[in-house]
N, C-alpha and C positions, 0 to 999 in steps of 0.2 A: 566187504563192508558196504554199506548198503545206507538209507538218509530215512526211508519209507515214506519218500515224498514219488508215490506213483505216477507212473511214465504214459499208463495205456494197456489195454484190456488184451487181453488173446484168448485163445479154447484150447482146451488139451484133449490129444487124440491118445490113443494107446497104441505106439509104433509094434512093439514085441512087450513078452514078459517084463523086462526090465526096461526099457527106452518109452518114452513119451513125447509127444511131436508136436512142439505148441509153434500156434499158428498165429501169428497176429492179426487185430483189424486193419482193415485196409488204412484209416486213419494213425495207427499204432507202427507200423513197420518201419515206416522211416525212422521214427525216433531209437527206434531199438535194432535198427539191423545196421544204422548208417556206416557203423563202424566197428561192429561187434566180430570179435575174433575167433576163433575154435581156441578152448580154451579160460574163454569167459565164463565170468559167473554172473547170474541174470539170479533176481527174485521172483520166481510164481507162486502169487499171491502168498508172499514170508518166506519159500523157501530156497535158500541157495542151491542152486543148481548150475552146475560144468557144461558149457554148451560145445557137444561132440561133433554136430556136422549143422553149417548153415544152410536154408534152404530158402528160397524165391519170397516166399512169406512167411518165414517163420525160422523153427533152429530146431534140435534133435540134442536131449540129454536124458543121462543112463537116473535111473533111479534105487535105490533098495529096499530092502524088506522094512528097515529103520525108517526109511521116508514115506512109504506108502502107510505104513502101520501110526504113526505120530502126529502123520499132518491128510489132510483131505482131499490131496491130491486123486489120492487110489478111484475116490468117490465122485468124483466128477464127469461129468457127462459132457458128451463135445460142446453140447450147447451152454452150459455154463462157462460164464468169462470169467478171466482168471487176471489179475492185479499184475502185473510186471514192472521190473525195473531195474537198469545195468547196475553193474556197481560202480562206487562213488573212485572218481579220479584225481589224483591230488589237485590240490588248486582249487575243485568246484565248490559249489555253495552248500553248505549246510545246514539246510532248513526244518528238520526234522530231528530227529535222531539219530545216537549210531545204532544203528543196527544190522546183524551181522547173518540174519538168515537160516540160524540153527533154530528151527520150533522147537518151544517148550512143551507143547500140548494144544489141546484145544478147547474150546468155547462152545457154547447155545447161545443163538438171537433168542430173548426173551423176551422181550418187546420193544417197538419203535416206536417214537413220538416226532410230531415236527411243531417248532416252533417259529414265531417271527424271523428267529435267525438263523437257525441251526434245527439238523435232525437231533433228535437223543436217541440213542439204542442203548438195550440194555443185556448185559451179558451173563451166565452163570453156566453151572455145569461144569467147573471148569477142573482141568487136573490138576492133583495135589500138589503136582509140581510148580506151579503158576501161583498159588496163595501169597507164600511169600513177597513177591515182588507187585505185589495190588495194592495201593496206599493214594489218596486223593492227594492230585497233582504228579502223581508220578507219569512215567513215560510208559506205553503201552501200544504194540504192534498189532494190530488188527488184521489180518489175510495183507500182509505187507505194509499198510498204511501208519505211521506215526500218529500214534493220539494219545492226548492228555486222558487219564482217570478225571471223568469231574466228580463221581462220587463213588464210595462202596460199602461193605461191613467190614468191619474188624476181623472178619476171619478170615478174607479175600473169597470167599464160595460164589461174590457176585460182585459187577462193577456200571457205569454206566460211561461212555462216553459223549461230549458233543461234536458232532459234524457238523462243520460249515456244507453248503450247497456246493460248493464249487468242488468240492472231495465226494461229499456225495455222491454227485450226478457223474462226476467223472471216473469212479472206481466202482467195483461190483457190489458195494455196498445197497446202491440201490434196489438190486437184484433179489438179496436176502427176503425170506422168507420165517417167520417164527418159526423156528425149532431146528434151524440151519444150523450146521456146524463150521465154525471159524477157526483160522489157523494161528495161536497166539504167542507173541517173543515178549517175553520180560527188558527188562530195561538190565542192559551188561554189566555196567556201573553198580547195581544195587548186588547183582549177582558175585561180585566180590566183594563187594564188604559184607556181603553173608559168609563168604570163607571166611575171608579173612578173620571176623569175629567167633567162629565156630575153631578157630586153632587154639591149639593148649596153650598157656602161659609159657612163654619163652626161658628160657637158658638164661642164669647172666653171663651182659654182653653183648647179647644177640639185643637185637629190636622190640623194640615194644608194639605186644598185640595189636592190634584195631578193637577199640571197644568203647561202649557206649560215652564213658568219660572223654577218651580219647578223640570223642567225635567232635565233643559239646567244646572242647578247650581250641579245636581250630575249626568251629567255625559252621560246622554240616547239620547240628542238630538245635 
């Protein structure tokens, strides 16, 4: 479980077929190797990954066919910096969201704008998979970063978000390029009460579905 309040940039090397060898910046390593165990799970840029052997600058985890194929990892070049972040420890602060490091699919940078406060980037392209959980104000993972939806259409095919400068500048965001592809996590919470309301009418007895009355009477909708 993860916050998507990023830690610090690294590159990813491709150790063998399966293993990837991400290297942190010289600025990035203390924060992430201070204490980090074999065995840990680390976010690059959104996705959870097992880290198998720690190294001087960096750490070594296995990948598969599922994670090259879903998320943008596969596609990266040593020179592109990649978003990290340990996972979340009981006790720490929770500034972001939960977020858990399973991509949903991915994104296109369709355009970026900066204003007096904030950048706006704008996103689409996105998998089918991902519609559902696009609704203004909702929670959305960016290449591991928590951000708000500030706007989209009703059929989620497209979203924008605002960055503040200090995320900006300090995550690969900057780096982006129009027609970039991004690594995207829905918000976990919406993603159950999409089951949840997608089950049959119960048994009697048994619990009362999750459904839209149901939502309105305590309170969510």
């Amino acid at each position: 479980m993860f916050t998507g309040l990023v830690q610090g940039l690294g590159y990813v090397q491709r150790a063998n077929d399966y293993q990837l060898e991400i290297v942190c910046q010289p600025g990035t390593g203390p924060r992430i190797l201070r204490d980090l165990e074999i065995g840990d799970s680390v976010a690059v840029d959104g996705a959870c990954l097992t880290v198998e052997q720690i190294l001087a600058q960096g750490f070594v985890v296995s990948v598969s066919p599922e994670t090259l194929a879903r998320t943008t990892l596969g596609q990266r070049s040593p020179q592109d910096p990649v978003n990290l972040e340990t996972s979340l420890r009981v006790g720490s602060k929770l500034g972001g969201h939960f977020v858990t490091g399973h991509v949903d699919g991915q994104g296109e940078l369709l355009a970026v704008s900066q204003s007096a406060t904030s950048w706006e980037l704008r996103l689409g392209g996105l998998d089918p998979a991902l519609r559902p959980y696009i609704l203004p104000k909702g929670s959305i993972t960016v290449n591991g970063i928590s951000l708000t939806i500030a706007d989209c259409d009703v059929s989620g095919d497209w979203f924008s978000v605002a960055v503040i400068p200090h995320t900006y500048g300090q995550t690969n965001l900057a780096g982006l390029a129009i027609g970039d592809r991004v690594n995207l996590e829905g918000d976990i919470l919406g993603k159950y009460v999409q089951r949840l309301m997608a089950l049959p009418s119960n048994s009697p007895g048994e619990a009362a579905p999750i459904s839209p009355n149901f939502l309105m009477e305590h309170g969510y909708l």
